[in-house]
DOTOR-868779 format. One record per residue: chain; x, y, z of N, C-alpha, C in turn. Coordinates in steps of 0.2 Angstrom, whole numbers, plus 2048, in hexadecimal, padded with zeros to 3 digits. Example, Ala and Ser with C-alpha at 12.3 -4.5 7.8 and 13.67 -1.06 7.14 Angstrom:
{cadena = A	n.u = 842	n.v = 7E4	n.w = 827	ca.u = 83E	ca.v = 7EA	ca.w = 827	c.u = 842	c.v = 7F0	c.w = 827}
{cadena = A	n.u = 840	n.v = 7F5	n.w = 823	ca.u = 844	ca.v = 7FB	ca.w = 824	c.u = 840	c.v = 800	c.w = 827}
//
This chain:
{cadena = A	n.u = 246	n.v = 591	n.w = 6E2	ca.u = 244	ca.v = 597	ca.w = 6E4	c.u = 243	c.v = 598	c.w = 6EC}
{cadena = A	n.u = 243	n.v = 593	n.w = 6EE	ca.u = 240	ca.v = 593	ca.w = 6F8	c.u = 246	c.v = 592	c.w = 6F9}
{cadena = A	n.u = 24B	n.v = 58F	n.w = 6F6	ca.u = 253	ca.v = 590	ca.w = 6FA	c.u = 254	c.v = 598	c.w = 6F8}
{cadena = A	n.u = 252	n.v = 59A	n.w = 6F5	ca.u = 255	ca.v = 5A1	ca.w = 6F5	c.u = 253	c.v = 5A7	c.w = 6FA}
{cadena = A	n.u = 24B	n.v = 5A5	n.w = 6FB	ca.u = 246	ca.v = 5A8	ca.w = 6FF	c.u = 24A	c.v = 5A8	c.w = 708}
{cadena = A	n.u = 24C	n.v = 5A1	n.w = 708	ca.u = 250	ca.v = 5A0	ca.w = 70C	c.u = 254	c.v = 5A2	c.w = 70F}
{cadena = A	n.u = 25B	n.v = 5A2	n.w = 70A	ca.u = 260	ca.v = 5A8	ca.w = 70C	c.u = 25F	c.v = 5B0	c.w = 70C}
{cadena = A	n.u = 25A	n.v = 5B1	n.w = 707	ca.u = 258	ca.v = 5B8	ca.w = 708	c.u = 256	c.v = 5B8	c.w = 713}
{cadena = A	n.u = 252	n.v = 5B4	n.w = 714	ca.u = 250	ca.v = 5B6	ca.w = 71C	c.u = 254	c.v = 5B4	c.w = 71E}
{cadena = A	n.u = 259	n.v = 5B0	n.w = 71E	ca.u = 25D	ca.v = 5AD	ca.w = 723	c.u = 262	c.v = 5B3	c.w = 725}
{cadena = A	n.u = 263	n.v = 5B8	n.w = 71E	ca.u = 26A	ca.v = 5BC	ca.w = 71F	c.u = 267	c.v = 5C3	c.w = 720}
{cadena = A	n.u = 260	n.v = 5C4	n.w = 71E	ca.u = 25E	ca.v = 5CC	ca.w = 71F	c.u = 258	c.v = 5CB	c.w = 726}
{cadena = A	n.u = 254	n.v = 5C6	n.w = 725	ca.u = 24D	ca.v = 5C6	ca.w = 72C	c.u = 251	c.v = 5C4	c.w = 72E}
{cadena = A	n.u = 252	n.v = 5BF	n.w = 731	ca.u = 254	ca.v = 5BA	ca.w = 739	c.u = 256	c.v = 5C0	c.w = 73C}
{cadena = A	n.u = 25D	n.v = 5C3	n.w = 73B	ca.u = 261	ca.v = 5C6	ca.w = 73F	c.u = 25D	c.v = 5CD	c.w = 741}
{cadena = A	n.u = 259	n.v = 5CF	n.w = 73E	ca.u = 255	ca.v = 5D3	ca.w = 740	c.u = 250	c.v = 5D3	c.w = 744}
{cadena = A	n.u = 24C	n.v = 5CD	n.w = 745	ca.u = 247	ca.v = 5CA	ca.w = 749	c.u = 24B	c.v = 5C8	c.w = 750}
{cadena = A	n.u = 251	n.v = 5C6	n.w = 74F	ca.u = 255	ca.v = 5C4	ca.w = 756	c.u = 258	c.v = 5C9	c.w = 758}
{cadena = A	n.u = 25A	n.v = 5D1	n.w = 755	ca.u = 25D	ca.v = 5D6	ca.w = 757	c.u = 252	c.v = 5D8	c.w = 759}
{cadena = A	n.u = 24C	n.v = 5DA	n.w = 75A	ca.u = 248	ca.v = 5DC	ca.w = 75C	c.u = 246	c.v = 5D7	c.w = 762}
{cadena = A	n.u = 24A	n.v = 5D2	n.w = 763	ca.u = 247	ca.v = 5CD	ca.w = 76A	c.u = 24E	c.v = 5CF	c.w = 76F}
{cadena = A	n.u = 252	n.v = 5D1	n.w = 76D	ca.u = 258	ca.v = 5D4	ca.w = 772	c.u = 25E	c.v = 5CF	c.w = 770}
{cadena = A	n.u = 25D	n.v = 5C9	n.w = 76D	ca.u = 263	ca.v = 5C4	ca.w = 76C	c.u = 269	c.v = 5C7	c.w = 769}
{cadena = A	n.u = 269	n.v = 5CC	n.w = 765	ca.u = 26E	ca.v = 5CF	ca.w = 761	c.u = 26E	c.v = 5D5	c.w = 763}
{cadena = A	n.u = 275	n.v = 5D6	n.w = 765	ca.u = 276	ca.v = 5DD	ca.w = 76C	c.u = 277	c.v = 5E4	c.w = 769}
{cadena = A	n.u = 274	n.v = 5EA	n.w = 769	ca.u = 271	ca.v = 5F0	ca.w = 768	c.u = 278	c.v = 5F3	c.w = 763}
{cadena = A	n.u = 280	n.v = 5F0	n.w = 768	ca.u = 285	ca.v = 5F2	ca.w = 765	c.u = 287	c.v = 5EF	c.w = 75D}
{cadena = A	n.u = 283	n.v = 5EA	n.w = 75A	ca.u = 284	ca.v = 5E8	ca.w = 755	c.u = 27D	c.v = 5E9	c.w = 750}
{cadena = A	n.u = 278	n.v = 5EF	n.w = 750	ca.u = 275	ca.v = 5F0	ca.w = 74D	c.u = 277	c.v = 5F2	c.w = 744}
{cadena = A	n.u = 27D	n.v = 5F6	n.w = 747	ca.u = 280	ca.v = 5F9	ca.w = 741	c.u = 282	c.v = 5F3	c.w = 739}
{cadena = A	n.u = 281	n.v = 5ED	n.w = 73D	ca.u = 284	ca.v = 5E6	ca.w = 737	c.u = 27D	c.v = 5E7	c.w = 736}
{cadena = A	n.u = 278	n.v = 5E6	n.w = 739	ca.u = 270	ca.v = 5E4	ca.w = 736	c.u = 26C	c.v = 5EA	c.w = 731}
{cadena = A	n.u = 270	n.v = 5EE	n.w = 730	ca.u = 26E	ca.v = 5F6	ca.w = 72A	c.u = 26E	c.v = 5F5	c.w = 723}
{cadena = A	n.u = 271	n.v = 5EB	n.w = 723	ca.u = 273	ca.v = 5EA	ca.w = 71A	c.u = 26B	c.v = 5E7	c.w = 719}
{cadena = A	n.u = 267	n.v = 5E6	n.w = 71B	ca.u = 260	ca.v = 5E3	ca.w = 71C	c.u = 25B	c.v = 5E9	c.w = 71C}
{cadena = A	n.u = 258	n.v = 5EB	n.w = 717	ca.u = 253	ca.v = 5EF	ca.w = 715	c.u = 24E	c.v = 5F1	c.w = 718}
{cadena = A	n.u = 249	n.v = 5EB	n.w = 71D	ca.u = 247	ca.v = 5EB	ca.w = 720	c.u = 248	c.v = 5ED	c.w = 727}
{cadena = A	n.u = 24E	n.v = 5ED	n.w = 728	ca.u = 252	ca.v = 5EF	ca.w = 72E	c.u = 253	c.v = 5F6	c.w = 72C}
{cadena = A	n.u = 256	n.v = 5F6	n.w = 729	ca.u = 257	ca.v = 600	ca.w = 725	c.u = 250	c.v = 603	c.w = 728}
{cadena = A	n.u = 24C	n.v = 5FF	n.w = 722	ca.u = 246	ca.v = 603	ca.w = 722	c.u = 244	c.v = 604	c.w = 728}
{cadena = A	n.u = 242	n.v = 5FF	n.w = 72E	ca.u = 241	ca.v = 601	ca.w = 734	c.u = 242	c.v = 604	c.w = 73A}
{cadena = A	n.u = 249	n.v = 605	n.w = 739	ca.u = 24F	ca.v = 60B	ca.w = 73D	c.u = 24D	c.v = 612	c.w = 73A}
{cadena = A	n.u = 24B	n.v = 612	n.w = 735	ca.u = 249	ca.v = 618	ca.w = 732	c.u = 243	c.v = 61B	c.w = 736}
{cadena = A	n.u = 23E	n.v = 617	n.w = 734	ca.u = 237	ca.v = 618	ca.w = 737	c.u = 237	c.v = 619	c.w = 73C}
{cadena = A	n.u = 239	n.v = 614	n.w = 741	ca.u = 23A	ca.v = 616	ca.w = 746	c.u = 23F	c.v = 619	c.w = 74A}
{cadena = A	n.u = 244	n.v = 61D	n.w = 748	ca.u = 246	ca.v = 624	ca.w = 748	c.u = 242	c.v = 62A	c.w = 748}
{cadena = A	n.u = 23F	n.v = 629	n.w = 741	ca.u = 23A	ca.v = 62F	ca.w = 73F	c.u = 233	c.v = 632	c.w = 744}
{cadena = A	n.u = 233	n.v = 629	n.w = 747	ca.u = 22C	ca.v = 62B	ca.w = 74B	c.u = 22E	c.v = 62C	c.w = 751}
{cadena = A	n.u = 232	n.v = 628	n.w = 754	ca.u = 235	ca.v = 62A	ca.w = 75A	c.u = 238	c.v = 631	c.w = 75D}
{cadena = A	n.u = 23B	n.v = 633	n.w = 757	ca.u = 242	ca.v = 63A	ca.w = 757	c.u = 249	c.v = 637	c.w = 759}
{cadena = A	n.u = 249	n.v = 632	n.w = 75D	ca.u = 251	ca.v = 630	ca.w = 75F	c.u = 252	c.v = 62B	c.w = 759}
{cadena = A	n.u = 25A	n.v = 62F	n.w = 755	ca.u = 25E	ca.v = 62D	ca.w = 750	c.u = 267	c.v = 62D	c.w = 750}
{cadena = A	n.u = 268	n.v = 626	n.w = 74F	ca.u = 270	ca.v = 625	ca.w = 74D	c.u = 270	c.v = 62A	c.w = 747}
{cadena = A	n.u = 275	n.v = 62D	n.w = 747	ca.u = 276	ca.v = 633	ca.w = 740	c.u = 278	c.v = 62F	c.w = 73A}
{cadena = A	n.u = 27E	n.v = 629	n.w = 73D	ca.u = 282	ca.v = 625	ca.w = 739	c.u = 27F	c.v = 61F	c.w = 736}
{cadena = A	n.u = 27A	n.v = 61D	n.w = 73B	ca.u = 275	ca.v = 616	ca.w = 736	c.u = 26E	c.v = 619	c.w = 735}
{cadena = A	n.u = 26D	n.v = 620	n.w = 734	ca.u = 268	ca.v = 624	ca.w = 731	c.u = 269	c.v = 623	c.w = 72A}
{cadena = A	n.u = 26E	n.v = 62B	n.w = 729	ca.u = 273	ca.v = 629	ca.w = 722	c.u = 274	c.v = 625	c.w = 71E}
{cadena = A	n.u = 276	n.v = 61E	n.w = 723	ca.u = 27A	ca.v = 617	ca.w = 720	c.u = 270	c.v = 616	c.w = 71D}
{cadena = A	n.u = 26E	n.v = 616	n.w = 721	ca.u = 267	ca.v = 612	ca.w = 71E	c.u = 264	c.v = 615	c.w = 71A}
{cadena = A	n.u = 264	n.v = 61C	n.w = 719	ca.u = 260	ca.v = 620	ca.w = 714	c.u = 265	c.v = 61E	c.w = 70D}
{cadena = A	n.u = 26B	n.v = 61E	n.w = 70E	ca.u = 271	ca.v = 61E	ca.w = 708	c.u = 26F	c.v = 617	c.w = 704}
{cadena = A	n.u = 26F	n.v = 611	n.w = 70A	ca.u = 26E	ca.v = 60B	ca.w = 707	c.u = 267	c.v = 608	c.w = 702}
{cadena = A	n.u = 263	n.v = 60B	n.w = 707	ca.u = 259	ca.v = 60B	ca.w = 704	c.u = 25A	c.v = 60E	c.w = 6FE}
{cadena = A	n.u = 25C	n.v = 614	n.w = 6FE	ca.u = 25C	ca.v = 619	ca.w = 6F5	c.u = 262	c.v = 615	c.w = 6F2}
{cadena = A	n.u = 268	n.v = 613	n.w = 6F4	ca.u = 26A	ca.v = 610	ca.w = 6EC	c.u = 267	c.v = 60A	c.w = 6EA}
{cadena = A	n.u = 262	n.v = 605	n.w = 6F0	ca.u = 261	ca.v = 600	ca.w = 6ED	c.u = 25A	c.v = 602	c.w = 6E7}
{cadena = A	n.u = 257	n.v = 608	n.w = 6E8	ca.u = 252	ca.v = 60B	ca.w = 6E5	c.u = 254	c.v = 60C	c.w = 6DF}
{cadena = A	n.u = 25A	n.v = 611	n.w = 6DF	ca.u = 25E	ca.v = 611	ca.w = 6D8	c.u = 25E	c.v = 60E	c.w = 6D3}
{cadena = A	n.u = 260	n.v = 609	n.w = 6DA	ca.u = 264	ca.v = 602	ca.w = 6D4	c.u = 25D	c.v = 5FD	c.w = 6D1}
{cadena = A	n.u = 258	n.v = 5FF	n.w = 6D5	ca.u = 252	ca.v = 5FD	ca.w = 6D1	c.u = 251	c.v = 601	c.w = 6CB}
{cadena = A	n.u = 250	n.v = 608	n.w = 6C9	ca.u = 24F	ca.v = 609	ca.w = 6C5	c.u = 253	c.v = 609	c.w = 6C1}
{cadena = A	n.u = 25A	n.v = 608	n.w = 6C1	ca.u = 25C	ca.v = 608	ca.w = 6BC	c.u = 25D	c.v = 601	c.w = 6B8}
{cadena = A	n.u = 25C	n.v = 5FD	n.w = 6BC	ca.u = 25B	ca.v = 5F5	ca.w = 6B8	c.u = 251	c.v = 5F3	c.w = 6B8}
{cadena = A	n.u = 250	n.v = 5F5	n.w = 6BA	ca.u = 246	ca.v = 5F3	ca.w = 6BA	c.u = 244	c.v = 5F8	c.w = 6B5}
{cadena = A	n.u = 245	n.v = 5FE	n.w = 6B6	ca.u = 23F	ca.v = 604	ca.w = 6B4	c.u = 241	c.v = 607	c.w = 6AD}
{cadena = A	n.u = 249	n.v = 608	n.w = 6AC	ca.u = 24E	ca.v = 60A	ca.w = 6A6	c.u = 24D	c.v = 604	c.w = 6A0}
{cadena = A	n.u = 24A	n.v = 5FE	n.w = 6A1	ca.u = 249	ca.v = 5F9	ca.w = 69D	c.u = 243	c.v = 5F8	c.w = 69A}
{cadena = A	n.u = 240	n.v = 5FC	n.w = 69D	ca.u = 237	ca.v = 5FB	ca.w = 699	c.u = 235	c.v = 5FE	c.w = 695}
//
C-alpha cells in the first residue's frame, strides 16, 4: 500500500510541487492537468484571480467531472 501511495505522489504531487517553486517551466503546465489536484487548483485560482487559459479550463473542468462520473458510477450505482 505505501508503494502505491508512492507512485500516486511521485507522478500527480512532485511535479506539481516543482512546477509551484518555478523548476517546471509555465510552458509545460498543460502535461501537469492529468493530476487532480493540479486541475482542481488551476481552477480555483482561475476563479479567484479572473485570469484563465480557455483550453486548460475546459481540459480541467472535463477531466475533474469524468473522474466524478466514473465514481459514481462504479461507488454510488453498487450500494
Amino acid at each position: 500500500m505505501l508503494g502505491l501511495l508512492m507512485a500516486y505522489m511521485f507522478v500527480f504531487t512532485i511535479p506539481s510541487i516543482l512546477f509551484g517553486f518555478g523548476v517546471i517551466d509555465a510552458k509545460h503546465e498543460w502535461m501537469l492537468m492529468i493530476s487532480p489536484s493540479h486541475s482542481a487548483g488551476h481552477l480555483i485560482g482561475s476563479a479567484v484571480s479572473g485570469d484563465f487559459k480557455t483550453g486548460m479550463t475546459i481540459a480541467g473542468c472535463g477531466y475533474l467531472s469524468s473522474g466524478l462520473c466514473a465514481f459514481q458510477v462504479c461507488c454510488v450505482s453498487h450500494v
